[in-house]
N, C-alpha and C positions, 0 to 999 in steps of 0.2 A: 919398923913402924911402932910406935908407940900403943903400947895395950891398952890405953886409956881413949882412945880414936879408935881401935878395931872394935869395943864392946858395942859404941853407938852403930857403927856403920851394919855390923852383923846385925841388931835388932831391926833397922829399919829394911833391912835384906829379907830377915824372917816376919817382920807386919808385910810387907809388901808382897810373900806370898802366901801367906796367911789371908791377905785381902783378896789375892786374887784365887784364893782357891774356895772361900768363902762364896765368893759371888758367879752367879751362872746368869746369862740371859734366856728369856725365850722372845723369838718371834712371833709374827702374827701366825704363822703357817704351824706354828706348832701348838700341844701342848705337853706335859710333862707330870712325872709323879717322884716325889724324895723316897731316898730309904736310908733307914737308920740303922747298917749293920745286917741287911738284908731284911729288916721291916720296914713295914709302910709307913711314911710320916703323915705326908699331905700329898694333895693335889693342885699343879698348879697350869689356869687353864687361860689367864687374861697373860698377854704378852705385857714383857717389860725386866727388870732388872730383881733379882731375887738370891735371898740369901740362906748359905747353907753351912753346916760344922761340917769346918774342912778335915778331909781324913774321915770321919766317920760318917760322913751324910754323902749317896752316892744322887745322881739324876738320871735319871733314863725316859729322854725326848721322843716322844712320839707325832707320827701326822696329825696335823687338823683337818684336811682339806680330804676331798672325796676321791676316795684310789679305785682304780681298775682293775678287776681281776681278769685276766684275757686265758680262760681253758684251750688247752689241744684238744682237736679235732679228736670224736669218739665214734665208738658204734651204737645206735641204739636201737631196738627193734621195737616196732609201732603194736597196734592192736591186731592189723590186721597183715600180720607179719609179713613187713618189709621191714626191711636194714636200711637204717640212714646214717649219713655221715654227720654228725651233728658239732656246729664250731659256734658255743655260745659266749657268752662275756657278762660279766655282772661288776658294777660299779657300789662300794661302798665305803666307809671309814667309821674310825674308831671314835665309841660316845663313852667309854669309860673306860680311862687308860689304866687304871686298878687289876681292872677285875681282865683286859687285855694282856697284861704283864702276867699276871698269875696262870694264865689260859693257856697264852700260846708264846709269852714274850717279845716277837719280831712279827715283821711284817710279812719273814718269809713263811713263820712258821703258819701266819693268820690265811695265809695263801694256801697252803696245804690245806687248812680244816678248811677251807669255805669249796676247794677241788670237790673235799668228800663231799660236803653238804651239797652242793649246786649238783653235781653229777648225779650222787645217788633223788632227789628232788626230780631235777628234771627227767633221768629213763622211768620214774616211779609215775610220775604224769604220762608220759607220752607214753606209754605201755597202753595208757586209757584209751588213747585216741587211734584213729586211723591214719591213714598218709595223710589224705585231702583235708582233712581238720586241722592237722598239724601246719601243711603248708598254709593254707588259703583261708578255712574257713574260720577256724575257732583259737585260732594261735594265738592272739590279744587274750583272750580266756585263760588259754592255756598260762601263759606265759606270766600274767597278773597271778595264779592261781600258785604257780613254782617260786615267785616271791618272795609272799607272805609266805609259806611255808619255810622257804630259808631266812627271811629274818627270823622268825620265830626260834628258829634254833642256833642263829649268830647270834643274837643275843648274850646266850650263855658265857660266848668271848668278849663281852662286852663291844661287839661291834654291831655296827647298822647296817644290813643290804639296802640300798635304796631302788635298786634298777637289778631285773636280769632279760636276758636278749639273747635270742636266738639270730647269730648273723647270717648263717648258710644253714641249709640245712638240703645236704644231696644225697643222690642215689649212691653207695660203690659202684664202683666204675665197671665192675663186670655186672654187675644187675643194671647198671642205666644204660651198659651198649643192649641188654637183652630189652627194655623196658623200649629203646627208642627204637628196636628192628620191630617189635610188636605194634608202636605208637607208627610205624613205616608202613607197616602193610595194612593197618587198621586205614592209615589215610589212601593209600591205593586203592584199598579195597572200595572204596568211598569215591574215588576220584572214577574208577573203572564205571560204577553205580551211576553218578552223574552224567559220564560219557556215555554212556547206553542211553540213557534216557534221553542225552541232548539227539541223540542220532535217531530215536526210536522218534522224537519231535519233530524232526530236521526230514524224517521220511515223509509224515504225517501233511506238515507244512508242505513239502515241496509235489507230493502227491493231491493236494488239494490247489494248491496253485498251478499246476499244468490241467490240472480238470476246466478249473474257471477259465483259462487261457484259452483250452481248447472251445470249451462254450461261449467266450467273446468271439474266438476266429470264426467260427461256424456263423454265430448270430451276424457277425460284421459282413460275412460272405453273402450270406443269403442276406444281408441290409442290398449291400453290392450290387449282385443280381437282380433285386427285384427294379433299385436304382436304373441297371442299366437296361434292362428289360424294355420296363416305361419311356428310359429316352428313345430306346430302338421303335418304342412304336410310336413314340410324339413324332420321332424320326420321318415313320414313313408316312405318319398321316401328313405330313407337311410335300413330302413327297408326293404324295396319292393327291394332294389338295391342288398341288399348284401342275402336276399334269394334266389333272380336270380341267382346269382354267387355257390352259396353254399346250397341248400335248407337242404342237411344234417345236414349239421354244424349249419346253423342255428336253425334248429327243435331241436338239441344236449342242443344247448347254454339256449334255449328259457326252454326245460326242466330242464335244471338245476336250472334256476332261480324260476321255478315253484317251484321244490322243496328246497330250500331254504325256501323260504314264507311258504309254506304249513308244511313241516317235521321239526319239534320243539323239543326238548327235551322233553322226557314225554306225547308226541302225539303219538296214534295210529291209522293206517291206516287201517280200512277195504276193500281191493279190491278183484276182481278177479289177479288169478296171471297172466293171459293172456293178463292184460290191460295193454293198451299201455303205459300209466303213468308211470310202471314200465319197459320199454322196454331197458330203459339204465342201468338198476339194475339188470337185469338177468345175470348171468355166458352167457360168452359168447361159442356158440355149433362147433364155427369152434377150 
């Protein structure tokens, strides 16, 4: 090959990586800081196409966007000394990738110091509080209050906490089998309480209701009796009224009914013939 054709083609070999080592992009998700020789040059934080002295100028890319820090599950013990299992989580990202690089460099390393920050913050709060304030009562408090306290010292990494969150927060498993056999017999104890009393009601009630029962039967009895009393005596006065009027007819009637009752098909009578019984059965002599 002619040395006079290899000089151009090598030049445009060395512009073309000369160009491309010149130039770096950033995206929108990112942003970025130059170094010159391991100083600081700039800061670059709008996306787009950007240039740098290749070989001597490095770039080190950082997130824009809001990162999560997800802690392992710890121990932390309350005011009113219980052990909890505590699995919290804090969401934040880098506002100054300068003073980020210099602090902690990576994302892993910013993951570490924000572990100490959040962990030591949060057992330093909840030391304050008891269980039920932690769980229920004052946890938005609490929890707002462990915040501000770790931005305040991420900052120094040039980072922003924006959120921290308690996602669970339980008993150790051998203090919540003990807590739920206490929470076991507290309810029995309670349920035994209620059952006494429904029964100590249930006597009450069903002893006042056979009393009224028996004082309707009585009263309804003696209504009863007195009902039938009276008819037995309208009874006889109708009786007494209409043999005054008729004692024949009557004595007639009264034996006829006798014999009805008494003369059956297939009965017989041993009398004398002169008894009175038969006195309406005789042929009559007139």
């Amino acid at each position: 090959m002619n040395p006079k054709t290899i000089v151009p083609i090598v030049l445009v070999v060395v512009i073309v990586i000369a160009a491309g080592l010149s130039v770096f992009a950033v995206d929108e998700t990112q942003q970025a800081i130059v170094t010159r020789l391991g100083k600081y040059v700039r800061t670059v934080s709008e996306p787009g196409l950007n240039f740098k002295v290749p070989l001597l100028e490095a770039v080190h890319k950082f997130e824009a966007r809001v990162l999560e820090y997800d802690a392992d599950k710890a121990k932390i013990i309350t005011s009113d000394k219980k052990h909890l299992d505590i699995d919290n989580y804090a969401r934040w990202r880098i506002i100054d990738p300068l003073k980020f690089y210099q602090a902690v460099r990576s994302e892993a390393g910013a993951q570490a110091r924000l572990d100490d920050i959040v962990f030591s913050e949060l057992r330093e709060e909840v030391a304050r509080h008891s269980l039920t304030e932690i769980v229920s009562v004052n946890r938005e408090a609490i929890m707002e209050k462990v915040h501000k306290q770790c931005d305040e010292k991420a900052r120094g990494y040039g980072i922003e906490v924006i959120d921290v969150r308690i996602k669970r927060a339980d008993l150790p498993a051998e203090v919540a089998r003990s807590v739920y056999a206490r929470m076991r017999a507290e309810r029995e104890r309670i349920a035994k309480k209620y059952r006494s009393e429904g029964e100590e009601e249930a006597v009450k009630i069903r002893a006042t209701t056979d009393k009224e029962r028996a004082i309707l039967l009585a009263e309804s009895y003696k209504e009863a009796e007195k009902l039938k009393g009276e008819g037995d005596a309208g009874a006889i006065k109708i009786y007494a009224d209409a043999f005054e009027k008729d004692p024949e007819f009557y004595s007639f009637v009264r034996t006829l009914e006798a014999y009805e009752k008494s003369l059956k098909s297939d009965t017989t009578v041993v009398l004398p013939s002169d008894s009175e019984f038969f006195q309406y059965m005789s042929p009559s002599t007139e």
